[in-house]
PLY file of the C-alpha trace (Angstrom):
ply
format ascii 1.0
element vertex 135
property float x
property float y
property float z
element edge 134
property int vertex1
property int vertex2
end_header
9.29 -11.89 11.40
8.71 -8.08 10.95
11.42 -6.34 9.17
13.07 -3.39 11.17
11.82 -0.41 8.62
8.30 -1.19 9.48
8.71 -0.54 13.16
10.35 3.28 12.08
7.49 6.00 12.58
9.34 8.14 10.08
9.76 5.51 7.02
5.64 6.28 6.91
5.88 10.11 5.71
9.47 9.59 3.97
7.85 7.07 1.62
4.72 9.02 0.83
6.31 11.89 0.02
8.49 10.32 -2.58
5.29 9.25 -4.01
3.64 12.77 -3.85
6.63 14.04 -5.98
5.74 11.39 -8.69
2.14 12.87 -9.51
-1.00 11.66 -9.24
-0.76 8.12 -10.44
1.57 7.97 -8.13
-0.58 8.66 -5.70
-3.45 6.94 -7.06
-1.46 3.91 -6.74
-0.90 4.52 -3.09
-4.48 4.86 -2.19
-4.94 1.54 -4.43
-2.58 -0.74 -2.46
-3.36 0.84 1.41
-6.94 -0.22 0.58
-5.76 -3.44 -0.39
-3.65 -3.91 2.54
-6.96 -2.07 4.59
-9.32 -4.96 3.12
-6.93 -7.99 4.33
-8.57 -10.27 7.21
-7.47 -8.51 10.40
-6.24 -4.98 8.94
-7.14 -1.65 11.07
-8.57 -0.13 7.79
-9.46 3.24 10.06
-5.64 3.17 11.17
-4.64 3.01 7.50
-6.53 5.67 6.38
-5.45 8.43 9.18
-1.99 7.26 8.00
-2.36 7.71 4.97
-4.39 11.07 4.96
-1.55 12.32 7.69
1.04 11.34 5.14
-0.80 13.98 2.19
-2.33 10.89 0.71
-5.69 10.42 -1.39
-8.00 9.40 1.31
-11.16 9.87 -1.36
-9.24 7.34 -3.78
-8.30 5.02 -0.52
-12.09 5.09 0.43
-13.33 4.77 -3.18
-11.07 1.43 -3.73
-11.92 -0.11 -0.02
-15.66 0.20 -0.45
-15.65 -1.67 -3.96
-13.29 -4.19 -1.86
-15.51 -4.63 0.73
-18.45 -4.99 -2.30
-17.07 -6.80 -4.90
-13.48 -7.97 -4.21
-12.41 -9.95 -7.26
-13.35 -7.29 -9.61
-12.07 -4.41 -7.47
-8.63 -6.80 -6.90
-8.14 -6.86 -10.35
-8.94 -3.28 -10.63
-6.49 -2.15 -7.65
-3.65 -4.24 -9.09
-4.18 -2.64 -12.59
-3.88 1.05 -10.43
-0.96 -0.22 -8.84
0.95 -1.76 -12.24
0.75 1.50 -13.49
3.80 2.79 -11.70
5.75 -0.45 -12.72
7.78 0.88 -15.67
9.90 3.23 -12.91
11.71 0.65 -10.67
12.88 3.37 -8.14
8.72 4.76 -7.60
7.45 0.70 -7.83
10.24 0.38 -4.81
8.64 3.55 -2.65
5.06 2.39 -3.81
5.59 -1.06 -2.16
7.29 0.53 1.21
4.88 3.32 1.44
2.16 0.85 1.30
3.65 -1.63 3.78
4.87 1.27 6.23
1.47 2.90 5.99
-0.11 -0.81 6.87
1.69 -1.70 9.56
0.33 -1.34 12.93
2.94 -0.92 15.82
5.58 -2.10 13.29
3.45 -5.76 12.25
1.34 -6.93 9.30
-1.28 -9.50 9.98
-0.59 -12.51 7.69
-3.42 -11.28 5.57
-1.39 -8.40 5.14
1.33 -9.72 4.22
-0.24 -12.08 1.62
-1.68 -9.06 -0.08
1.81 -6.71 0.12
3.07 -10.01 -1.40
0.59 -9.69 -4.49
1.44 -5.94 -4.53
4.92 -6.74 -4.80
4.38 -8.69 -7.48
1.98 -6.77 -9.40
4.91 -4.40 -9.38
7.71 -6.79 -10.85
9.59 -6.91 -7.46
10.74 -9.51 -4.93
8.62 -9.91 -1.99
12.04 -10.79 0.14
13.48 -7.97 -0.53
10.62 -6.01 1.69
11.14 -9.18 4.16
7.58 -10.36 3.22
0 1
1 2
2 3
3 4
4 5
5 6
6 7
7 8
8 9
9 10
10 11
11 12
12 13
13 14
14 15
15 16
16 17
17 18
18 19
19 20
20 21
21 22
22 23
23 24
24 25
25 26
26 27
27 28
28 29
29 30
30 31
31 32
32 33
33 34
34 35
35 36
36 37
37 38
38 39
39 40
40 41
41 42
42 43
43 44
44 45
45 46
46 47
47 48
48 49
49 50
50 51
51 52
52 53
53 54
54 55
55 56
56 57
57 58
58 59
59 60
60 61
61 62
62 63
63 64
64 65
65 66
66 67
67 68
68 69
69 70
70 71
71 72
72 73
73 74
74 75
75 76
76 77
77 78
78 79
79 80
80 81
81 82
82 83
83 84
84 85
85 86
86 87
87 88
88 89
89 90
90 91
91 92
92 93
93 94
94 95
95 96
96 97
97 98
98 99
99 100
100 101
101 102
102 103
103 104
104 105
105 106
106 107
107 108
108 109
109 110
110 111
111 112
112 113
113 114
114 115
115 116
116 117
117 118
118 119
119 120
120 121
121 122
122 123
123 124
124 125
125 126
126 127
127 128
128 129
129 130
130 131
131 132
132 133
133 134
């Protein structure tokens, strides 16, 4: 079941801009986790980027992280994860991180379950709950 913020057009440029505020590893750590999300099994990774790029996000940071992905993916996991972490001292940015990420993923309003296993691991990464994103 998708949750209802996913399906809302505007939750996508309301939670990047949060992030934008917070500086660039801030938005480092945007770009990391899309491209995570982007390299899931069944993920529009093209989608995700003009998303992200429309919502003033890194897309040179997004396509920097996909292509190791796509090349190496347990090094460049662990690598994305350690981008994302960075924000996890500030529970309040880790919160927008994980929605911006999710909102930015979804197509029509929907993760594929790939997606979701990896906004899962994101969630994680960032000390937070899975549930409470409905994931």
């Amino acid at each position: 079941m998708t949750p209802d913020w996913l399906s809302d057009p505007k939750e996508r440029t309301a939670a990047a801009e949060g992030l934008r505020a917070a500086g660039e590893e801030a938005l480092a750590a945007l770009a990391a986790g899309c491209a995570l999300l982007a390299a899931a099994e069944d993920a529009d990774a093209d989608g995700i980027r003009a998303r992200l790029t429309a919502a003033g996000g890194p897309a040179d940071a997004f396509d920097a992280t996909l292509e190791r992905l796509r090349g190496d993916a347990t090094v460049a996991d662990d690598e994305a994860l350690a981008t994302v972490r960075a924000v996890k001292g500030d529970a309040a940015l880790a919160q927008r991180l994980a929605r911006a990420c999710c909102a930015l993923a979804a197509h029509d309003g929907d993760l594929s379950p790939a997606q979701t296993a990896a906004a899962r691991r994101l969630c994680e990464a960032l000390n937070l709950s899975p549930t409470q994103f409905g994931l």
